[in-house]
C-alpha positions, 0 to 999 in steps of 0.5 A: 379381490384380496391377496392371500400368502401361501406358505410351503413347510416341509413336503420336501421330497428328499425328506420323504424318500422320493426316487429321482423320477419321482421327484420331477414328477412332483416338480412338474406337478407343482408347474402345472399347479402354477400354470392353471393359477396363472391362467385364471390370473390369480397367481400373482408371485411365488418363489421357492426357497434356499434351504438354509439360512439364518436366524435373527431375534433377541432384543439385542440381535443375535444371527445364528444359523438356521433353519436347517434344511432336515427340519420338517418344520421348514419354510420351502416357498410361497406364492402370493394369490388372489381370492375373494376369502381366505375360504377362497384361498384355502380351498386353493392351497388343498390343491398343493402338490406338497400335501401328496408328501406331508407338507403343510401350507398356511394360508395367510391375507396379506395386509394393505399397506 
């Protein structure tokens, strides 16, 4: 099997007005999304991300602030997986529960090294 990157851009609750309840509702999905790709032993790694951080570029570095967490555009988390085909993979990320609230996954496969 190959290793996929799954890649969460915004989705983010309070972006999308969501209640409390609502909220840990969405989280328990997203638990119980991680538990059933365990349990078929394809989730190999995956963490949320901070909101807020800094961004490096230029040939000759700049560090700025950034990206912000207002931004739709945001990078939330990933998970690493497991899967034949990026076919594969991508029919395992339609299962994201961000995509109920506007979020985004890009699916990726992770190069050997």
């Amino acid at each position: 099997m190959k290793e996929f990157m799954l890649i969460f851009i915004g989705g983010n609750g309070n972006q999308a007005g969501l209640s409390p309840e609502q909220m840990q509702a969405q989280m328990a999905k997203w638990y119980t999304w991680i538990d059933n790709l365990r349990n078929k032993e394809i989730f190999v790694d995956g963490r949320p991300l901070e909101p807020s951080g800094k961004t490096v570029k230029g040939k000759q570095p700049v560090v700025t602030d950034g990206p912000f967490a207002e931004s739709k555009e945001l990078v939330g988390g990933y998970f690493i997986i497991k899967a034949n085909s990026i076919e594969e993979a991508s029919a395992i990320a339609k299962e994201s529960p961000g995509l109920e609230i506007g979020g985004v996954v890009q699916v990726r496969e992770c190069r050997k090294m």
